[in-house]
Backbone atoms as SQL, in Angstrom:
CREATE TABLE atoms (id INTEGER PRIMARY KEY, chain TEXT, resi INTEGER, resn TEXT, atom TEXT, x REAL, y REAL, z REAL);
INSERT INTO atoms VALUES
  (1, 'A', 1, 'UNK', 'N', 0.842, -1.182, 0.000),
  (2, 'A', 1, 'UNK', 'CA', 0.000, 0.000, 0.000),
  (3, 'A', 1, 'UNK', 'C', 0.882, 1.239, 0.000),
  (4, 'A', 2, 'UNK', 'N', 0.279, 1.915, -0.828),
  (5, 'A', 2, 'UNK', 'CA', 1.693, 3.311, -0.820),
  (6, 'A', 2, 'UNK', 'C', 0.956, 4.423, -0.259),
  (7, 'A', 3, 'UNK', 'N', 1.652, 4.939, 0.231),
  (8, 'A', 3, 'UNK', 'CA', 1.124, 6.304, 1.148),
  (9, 'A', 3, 'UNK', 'C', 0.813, 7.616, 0.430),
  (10, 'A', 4, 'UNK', 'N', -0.371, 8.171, 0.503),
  (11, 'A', 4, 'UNK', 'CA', -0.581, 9.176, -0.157),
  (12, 'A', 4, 'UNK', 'C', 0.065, 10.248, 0.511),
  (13, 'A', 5, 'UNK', 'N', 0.603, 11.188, -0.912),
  (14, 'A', 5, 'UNK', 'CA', 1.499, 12.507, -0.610),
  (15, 'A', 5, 'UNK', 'C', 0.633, 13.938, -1.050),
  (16, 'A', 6, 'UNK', 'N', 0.600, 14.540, 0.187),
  (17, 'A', 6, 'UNK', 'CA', -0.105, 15.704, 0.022),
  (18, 'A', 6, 'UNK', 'C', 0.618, 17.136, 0.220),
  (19, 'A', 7, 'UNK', 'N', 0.650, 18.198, -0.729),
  (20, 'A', 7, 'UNK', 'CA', 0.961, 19.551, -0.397),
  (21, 'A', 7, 'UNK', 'C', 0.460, 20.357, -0.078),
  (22, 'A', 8, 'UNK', 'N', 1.153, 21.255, 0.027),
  (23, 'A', 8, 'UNK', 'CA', 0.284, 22.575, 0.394),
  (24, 'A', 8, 'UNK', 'C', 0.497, 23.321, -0.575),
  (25, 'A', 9, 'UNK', 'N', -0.382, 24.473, -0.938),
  (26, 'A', 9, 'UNK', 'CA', -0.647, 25.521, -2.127),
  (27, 'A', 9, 'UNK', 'C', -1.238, 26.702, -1.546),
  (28, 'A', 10, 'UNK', 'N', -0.562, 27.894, -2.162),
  (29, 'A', 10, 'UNK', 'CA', -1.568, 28.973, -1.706),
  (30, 'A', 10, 'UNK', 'C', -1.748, 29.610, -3.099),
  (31, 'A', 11, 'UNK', 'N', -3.265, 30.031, -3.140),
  (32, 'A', 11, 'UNK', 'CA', -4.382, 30.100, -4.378),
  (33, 'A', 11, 'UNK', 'C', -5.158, 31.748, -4.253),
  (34, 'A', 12, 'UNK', 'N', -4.511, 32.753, -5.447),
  (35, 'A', 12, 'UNK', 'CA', -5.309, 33.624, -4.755),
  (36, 'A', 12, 'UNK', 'C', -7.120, 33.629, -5.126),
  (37, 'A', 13, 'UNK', 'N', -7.779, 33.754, -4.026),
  (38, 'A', 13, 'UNK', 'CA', -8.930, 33.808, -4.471),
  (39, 'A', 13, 'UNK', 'C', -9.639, 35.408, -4.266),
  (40, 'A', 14, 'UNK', 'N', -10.857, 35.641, -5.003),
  (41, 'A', 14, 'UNK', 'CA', -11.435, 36.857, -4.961),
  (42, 'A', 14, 'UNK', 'C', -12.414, 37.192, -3.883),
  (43, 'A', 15, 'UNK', 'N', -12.392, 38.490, -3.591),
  (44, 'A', 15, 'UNK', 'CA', -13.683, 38.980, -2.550),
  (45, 'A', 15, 'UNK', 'C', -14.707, 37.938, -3.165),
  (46, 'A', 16, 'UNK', 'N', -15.339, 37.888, -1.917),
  (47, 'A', 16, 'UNK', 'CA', -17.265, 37.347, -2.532),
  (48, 'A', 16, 'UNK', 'C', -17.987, 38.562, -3.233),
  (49, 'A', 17, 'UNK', 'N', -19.085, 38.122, -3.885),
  (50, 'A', 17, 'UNK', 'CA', -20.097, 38.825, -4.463),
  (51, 'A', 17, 'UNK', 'C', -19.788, 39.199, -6.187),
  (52, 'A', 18, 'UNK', 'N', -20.456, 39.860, -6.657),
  (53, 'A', 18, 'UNK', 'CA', -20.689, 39.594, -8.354),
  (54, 'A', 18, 'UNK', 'C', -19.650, 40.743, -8.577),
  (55, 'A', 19, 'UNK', 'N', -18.915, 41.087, -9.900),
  (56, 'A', 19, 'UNK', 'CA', -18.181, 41.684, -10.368),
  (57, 'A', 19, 'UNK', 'C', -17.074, 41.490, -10.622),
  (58, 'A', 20, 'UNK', 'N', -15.994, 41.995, -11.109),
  (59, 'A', 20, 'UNK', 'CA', -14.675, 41.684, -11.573),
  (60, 'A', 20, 'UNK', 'C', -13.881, 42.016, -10.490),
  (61, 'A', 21, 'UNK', 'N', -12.525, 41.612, -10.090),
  (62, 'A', 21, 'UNK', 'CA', -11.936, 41.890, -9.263),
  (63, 'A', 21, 'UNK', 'C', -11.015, 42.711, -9.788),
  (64, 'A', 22, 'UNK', 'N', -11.446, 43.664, -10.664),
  (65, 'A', 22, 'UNK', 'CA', -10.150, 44.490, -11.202),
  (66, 'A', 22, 'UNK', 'C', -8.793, 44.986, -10.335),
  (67, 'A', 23, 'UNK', 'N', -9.184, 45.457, -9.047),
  (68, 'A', 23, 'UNK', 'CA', -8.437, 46.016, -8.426),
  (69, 'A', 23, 'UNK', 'C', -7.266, 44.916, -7.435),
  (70, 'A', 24, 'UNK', 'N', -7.753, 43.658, -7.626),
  (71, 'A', 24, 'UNK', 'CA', -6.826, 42.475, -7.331),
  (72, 'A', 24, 'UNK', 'C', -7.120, 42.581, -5.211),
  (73, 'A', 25, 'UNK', 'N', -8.246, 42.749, -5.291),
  (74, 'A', 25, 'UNK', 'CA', -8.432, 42.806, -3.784),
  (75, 'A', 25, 'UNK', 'C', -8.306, 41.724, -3.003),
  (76, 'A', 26, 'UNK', 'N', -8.371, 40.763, -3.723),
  (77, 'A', 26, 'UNK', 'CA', -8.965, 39.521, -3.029),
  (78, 'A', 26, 'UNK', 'C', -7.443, 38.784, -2.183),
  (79, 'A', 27, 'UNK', 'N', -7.525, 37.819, -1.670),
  (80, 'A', 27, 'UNK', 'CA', -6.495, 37.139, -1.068),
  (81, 'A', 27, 'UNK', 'C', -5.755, 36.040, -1.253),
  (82, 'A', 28, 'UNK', 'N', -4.962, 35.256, -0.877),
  (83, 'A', 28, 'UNK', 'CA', -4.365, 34.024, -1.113),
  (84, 'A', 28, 'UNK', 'C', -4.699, 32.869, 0.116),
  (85, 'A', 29, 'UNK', 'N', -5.449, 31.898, -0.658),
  (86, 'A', 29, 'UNK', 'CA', -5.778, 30.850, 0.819),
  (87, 'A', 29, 'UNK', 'C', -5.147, 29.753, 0.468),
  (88, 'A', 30, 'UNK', 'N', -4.836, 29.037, 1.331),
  (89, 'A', 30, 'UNK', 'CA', -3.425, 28.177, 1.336),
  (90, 'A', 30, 'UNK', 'C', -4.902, 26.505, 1.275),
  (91, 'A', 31, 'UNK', 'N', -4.440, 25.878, 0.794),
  (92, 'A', 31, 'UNK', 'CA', -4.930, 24.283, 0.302),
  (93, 'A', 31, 'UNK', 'C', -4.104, 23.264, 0.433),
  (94, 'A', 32, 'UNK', 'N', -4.632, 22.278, 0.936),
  (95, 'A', 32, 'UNK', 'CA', -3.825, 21.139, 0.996),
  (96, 'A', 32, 'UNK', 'C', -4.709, 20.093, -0.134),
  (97, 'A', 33, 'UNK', 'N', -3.350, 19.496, -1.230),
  (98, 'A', 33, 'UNK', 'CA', -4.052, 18.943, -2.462),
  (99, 'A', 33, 'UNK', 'C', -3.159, 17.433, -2.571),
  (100, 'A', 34, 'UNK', 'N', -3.794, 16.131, -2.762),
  (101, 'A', 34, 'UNK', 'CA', -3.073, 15.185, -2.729),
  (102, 'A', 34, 'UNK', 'C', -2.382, 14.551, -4.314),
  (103, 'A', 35, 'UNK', 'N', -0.974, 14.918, -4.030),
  (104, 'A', 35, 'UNK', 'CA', 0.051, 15.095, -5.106),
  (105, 'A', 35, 'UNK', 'C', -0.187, 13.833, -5.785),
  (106, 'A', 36, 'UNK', 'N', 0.222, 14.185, -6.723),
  (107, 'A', 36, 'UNK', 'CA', 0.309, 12.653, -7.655),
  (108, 'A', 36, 'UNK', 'C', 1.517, 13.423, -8.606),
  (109, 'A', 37, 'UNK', 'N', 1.935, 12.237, -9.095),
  (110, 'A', 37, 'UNK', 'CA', 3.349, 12.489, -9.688),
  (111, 'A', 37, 'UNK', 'C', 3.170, 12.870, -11.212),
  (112, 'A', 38, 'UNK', 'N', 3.753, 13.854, -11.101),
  (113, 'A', 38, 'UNK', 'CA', 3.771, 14.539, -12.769),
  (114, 'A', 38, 'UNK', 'C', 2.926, 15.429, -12.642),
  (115, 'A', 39, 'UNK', 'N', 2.495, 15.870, -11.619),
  (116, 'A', 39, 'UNK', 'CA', 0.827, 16.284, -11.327),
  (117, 'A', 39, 'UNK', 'C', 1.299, 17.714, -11.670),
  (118, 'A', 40, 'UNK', 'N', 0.425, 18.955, -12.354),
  (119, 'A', 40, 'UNK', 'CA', 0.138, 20.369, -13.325),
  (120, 'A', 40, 'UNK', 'C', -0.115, 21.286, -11.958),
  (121, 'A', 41, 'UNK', 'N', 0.510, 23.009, -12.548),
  (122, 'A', 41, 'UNK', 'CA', -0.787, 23.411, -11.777),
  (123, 'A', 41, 'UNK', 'C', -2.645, 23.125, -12.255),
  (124, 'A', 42, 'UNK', 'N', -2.675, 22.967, -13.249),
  (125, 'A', 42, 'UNK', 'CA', -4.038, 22.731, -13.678),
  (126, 'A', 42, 'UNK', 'C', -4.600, 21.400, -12.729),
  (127, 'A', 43, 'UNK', 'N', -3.860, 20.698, -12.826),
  (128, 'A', 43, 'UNK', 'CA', -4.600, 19.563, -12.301),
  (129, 'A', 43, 'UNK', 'C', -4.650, 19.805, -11.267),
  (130, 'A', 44, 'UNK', 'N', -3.480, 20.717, -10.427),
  (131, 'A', 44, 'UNK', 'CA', -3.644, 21.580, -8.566),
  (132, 'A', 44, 'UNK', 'C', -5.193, 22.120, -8.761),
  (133, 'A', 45, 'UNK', 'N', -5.585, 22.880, -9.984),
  (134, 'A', 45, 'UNK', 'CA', -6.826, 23.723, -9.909),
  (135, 'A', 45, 'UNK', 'C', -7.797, 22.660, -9.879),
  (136, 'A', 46, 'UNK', 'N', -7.572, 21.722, -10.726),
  (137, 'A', 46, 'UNK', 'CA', -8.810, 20.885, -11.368),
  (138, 'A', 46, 'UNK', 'C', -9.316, 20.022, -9.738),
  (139, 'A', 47, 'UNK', 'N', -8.046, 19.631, -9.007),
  (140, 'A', 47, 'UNK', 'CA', -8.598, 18.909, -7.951),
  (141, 'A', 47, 'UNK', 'C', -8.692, 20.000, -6.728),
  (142, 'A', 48, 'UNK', 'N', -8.381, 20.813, -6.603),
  (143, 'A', 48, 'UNK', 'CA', -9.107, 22.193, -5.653),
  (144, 'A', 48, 'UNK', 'C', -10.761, 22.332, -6.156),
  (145, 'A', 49, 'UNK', 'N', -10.923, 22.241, -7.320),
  (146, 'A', 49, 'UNK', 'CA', -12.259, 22.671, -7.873),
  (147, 'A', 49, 'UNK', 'C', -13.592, 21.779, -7.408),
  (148, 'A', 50, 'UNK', 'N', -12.790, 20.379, -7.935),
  (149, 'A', 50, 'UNK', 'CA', -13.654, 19.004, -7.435),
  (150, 'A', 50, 'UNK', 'C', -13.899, 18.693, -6.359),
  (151, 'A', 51, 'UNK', 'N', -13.034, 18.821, -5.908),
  (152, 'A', 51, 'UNK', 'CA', -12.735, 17.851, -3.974),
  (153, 'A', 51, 'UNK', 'C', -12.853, 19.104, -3.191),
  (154, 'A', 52, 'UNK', 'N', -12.420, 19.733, -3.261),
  (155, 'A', 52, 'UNK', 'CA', -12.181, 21.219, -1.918),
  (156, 'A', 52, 'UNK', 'C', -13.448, 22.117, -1.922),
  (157, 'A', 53, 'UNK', 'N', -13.067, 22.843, -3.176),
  (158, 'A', 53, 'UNK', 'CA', -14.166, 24.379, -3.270),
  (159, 'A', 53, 'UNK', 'C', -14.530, 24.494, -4.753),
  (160, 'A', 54, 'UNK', 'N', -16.015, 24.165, -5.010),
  (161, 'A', 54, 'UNK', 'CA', -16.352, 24.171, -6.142),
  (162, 'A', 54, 'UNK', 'C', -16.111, 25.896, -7.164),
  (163, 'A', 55, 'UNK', 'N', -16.335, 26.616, -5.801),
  (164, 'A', 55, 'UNK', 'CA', -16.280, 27.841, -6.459),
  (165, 'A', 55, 'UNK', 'C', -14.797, 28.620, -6.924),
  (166, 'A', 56, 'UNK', 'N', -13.968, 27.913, -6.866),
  (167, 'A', 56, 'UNK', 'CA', -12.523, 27.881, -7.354),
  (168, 'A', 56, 'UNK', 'C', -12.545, 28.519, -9.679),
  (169, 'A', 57, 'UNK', 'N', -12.559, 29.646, -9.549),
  (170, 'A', 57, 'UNK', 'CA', -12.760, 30.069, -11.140),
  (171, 'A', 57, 'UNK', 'C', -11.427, 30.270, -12.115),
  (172, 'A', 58, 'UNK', 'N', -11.136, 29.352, -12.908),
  (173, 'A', 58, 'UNK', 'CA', -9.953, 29.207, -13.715),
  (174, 'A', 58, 'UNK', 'C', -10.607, 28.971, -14.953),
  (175, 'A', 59, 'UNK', 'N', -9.527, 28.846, -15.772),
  (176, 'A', 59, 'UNK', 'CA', -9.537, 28.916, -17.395),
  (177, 'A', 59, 'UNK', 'C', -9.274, 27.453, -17.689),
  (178, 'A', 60, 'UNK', 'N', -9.606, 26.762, -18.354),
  (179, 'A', 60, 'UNK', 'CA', -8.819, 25.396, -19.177),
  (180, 'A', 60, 'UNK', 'C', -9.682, 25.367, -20.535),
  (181, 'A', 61, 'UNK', 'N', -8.464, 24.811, -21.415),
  (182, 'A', 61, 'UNK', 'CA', -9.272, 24.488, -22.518),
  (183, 'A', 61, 'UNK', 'C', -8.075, 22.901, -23.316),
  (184, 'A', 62, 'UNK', 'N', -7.251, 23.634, -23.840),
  (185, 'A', 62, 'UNK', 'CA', -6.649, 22.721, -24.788),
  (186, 'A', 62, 'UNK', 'C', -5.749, 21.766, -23.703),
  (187, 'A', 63, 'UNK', 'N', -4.603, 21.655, -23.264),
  (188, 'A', 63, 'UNK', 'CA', -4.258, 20.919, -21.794),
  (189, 'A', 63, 'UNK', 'C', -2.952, 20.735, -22.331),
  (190, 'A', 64, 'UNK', 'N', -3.002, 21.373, -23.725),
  (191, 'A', 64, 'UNK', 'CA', -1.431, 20.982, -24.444),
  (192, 'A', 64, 'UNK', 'C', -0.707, 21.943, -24.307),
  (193, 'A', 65, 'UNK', 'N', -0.841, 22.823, -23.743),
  (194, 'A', 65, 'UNK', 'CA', -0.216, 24.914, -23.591),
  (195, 'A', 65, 'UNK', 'C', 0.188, 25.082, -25.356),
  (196, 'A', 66, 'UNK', 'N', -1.142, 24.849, -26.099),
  (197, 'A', 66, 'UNK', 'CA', -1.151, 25.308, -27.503),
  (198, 'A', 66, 'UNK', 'C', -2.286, 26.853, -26.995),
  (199, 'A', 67, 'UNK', 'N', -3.416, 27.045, -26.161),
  (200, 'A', 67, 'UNK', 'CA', -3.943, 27.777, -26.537),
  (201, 'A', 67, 'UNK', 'C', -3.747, 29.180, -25.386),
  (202, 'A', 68, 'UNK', 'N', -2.806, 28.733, -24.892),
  (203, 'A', 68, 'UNK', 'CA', -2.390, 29.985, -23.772),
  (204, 'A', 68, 'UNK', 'C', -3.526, 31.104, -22.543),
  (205, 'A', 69, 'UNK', 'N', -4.760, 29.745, -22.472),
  (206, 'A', 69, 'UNK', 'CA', -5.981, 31.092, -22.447),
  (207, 'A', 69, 'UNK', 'C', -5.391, 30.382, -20.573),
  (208, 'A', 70, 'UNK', 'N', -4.746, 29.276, -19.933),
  (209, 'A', 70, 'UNK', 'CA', -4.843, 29.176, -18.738),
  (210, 'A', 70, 'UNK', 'C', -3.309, 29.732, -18.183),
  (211, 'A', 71, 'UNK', 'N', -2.799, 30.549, -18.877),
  (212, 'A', 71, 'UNK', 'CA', -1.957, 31.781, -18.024),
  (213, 'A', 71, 'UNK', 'C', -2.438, 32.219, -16.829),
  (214, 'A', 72, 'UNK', 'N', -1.204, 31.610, -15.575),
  (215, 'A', 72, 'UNK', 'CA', -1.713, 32.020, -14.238),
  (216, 'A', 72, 'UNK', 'C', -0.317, 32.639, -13.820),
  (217, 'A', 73, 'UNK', 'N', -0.351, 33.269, -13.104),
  (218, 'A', 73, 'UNK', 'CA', 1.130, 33.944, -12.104),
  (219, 'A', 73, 'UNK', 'C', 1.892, 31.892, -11.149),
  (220, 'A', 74, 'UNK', 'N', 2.408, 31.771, -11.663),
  (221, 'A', 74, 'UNK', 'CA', 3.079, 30.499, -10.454),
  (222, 'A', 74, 'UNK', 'C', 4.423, 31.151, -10.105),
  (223, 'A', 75, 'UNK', 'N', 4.592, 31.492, -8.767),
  (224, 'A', 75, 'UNK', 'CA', 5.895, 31.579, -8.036),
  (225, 'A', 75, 'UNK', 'C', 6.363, 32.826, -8.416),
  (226, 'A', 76, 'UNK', 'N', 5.357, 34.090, -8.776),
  (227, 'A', 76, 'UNK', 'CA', 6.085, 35.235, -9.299),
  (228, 'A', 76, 'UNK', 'C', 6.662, 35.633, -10.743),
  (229, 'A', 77, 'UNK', 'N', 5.849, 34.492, -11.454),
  (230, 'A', 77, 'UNK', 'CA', 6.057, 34.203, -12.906),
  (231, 'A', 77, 'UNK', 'C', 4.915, 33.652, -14.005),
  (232, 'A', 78, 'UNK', 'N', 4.686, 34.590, -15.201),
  (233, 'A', 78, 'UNK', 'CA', 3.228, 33.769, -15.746),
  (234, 'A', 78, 'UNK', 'C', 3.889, 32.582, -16.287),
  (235, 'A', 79, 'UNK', 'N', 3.211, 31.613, -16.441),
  (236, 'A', 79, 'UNK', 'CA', 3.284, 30.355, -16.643),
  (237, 'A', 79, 'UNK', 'C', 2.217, 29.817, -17.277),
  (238, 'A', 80, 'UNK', 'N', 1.948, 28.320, -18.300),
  (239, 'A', 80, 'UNK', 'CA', 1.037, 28.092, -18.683),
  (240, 'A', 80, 'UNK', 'C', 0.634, 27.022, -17.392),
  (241, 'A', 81, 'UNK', 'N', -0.515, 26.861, -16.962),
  (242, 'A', 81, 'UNK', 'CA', -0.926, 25.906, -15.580),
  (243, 'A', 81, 'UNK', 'C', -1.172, 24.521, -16.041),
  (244, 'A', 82, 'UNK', 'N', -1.320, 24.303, -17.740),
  (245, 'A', 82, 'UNK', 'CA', -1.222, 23.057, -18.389),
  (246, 'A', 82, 'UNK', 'C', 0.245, 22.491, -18.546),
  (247, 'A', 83, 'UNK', 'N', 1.412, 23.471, -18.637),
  (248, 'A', 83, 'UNK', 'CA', 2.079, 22.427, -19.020),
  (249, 'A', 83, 'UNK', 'C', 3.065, 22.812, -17.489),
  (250, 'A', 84, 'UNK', 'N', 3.057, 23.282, -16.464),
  (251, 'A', 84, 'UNK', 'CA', 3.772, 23.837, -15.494),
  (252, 'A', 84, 'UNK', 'C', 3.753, 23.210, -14.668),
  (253, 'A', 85, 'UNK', 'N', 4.528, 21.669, -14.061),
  (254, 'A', 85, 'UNK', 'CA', 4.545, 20.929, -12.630),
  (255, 'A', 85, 'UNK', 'C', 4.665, 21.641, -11.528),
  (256, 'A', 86, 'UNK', 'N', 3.405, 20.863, -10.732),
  (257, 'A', 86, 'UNK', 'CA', 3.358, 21.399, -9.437),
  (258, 'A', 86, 'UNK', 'C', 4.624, 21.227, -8.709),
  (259, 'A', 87, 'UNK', 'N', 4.583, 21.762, -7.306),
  (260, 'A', 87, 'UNK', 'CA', 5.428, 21.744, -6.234),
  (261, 'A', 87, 'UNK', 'C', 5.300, 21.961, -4.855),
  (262, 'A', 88, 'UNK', 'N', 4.968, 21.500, -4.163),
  (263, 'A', 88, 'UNK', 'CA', 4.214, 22.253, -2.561),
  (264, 'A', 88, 'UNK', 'C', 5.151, 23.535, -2.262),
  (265, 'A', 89, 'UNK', 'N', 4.385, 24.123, -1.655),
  (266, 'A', 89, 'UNK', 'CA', 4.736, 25.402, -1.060),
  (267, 'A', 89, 'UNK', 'C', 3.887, 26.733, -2.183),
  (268, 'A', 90, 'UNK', 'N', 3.776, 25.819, -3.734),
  (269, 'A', 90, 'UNK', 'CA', 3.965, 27.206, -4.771),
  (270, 'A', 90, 'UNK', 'C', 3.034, 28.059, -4.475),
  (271, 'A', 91, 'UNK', 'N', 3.008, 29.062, -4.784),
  (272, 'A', 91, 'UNK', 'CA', 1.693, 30.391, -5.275),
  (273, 'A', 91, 'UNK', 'C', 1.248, 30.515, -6.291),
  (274, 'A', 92, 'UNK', 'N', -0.222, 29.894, -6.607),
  (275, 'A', 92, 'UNK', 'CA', -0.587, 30.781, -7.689),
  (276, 'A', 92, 'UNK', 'C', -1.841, 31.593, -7.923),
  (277, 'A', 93, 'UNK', 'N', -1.539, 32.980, -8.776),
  (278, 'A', 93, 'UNK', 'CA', -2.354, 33.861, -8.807),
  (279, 'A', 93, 'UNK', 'C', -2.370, 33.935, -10.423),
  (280, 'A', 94, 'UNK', 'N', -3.438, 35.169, -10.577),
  (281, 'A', 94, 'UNK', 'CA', -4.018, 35.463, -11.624),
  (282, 'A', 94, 'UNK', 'C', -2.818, 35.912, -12.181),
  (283, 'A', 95, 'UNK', 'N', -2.202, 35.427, -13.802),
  (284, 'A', 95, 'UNK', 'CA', -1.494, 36.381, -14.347),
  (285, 'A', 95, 'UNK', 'C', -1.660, 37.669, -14.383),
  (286, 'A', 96, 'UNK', 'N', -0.256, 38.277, -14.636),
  (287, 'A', 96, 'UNK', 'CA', 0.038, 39.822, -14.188),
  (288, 'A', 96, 'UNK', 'C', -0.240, 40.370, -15.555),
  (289, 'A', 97, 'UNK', 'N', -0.499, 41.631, -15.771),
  (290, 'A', 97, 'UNK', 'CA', -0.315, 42.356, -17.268),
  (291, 'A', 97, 'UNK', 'C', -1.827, 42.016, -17.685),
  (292, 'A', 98, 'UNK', 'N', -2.810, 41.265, -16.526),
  (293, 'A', 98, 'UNK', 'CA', -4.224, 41.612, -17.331),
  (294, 'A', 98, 'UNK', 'C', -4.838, 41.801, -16.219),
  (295, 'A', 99, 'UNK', 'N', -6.583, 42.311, -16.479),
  (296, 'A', 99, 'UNK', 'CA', -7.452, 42.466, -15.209),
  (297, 'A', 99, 'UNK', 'C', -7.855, 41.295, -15.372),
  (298, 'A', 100, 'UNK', 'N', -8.159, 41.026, -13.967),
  (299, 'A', 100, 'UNK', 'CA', -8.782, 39.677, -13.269),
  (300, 'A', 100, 'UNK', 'C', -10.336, 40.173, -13.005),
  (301, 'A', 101, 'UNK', 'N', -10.838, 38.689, -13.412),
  (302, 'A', 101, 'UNK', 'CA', -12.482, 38.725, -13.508),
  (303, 'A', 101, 'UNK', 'C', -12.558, 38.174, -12.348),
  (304, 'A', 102, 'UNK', 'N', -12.207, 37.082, -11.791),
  (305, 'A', 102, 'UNK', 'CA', -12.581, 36.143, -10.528),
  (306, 'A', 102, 'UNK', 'C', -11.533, 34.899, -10.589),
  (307, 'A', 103, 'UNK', 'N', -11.084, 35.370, -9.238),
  (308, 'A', 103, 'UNK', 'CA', -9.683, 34.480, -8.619),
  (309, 'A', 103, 'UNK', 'C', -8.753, 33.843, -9.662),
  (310, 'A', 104, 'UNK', 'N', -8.447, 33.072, -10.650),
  (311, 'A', 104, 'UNK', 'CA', -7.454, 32.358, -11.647),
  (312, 'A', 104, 'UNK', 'C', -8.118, 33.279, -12.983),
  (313, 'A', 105, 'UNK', 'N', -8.897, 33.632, -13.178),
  (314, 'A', 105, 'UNK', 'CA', -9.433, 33.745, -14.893),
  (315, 'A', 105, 'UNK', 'C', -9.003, 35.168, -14.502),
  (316, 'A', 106, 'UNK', 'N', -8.658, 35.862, -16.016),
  (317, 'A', 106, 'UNK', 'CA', -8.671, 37.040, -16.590),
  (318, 'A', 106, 'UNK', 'C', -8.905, 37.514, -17.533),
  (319, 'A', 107, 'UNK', 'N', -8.960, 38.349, -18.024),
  (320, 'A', 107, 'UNK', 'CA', -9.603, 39.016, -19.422),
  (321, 'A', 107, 'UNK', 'C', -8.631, 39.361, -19.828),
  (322, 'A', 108, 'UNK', 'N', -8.371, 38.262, -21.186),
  (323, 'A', 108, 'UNK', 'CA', -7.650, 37.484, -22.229),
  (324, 'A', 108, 'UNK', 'C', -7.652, 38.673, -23.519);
């Protein structure tokens, strides 16, 4: 039996209530997500989304980093979250250089 390996992540998420978060108000809440090897930030989002907090709002589409729309900030750097291995400890936020609609997505 092999022991499951879990990290930690901190995710920025947005104020509550309807509107864009243009002004980047919102905060970073830290998650614990159970690693699997080779494991994406996308797949960090995809299993935050499922298992944790449904209301977790990101971008995915192609999974190949052909269509660049899931550009997130990881570690102080945009990155594509499809092709970018996780790591415990990382940060990720909304890429920089656009306004943010709600917590991971931005206006592309």
């Amino acid at each position: 039996m092999t022991e499951k390996s879990v990290i930690q992540v901190r995710v920025y998420r947005s104020p509550g209530g309807e509107g864009e978060d243009a002004g980047r108000v919102g905060a970073y809440r830290e998650y614990e997500v159970e690693y699997r090897d080779r494991m994406t930030v996308m797949n960090v989002c995809d299993y935050i989304h499922e298992i944790v907090d449904r209301s977790l709002a990101y971008y995915k589409s192609c999974r190949i980093g052909k269509c660049t729309g899931c550009v997130m900030e990881v570690d102080g750097k945009n990155r594509l979250a499809c092709t970018t291995l996780a790591r415990a400890g990382m940060k990720i936020g909304p890429a920089r250089g656009y306004q943010v609609i709600r917590d991971l997505m931005v206006d592309l």
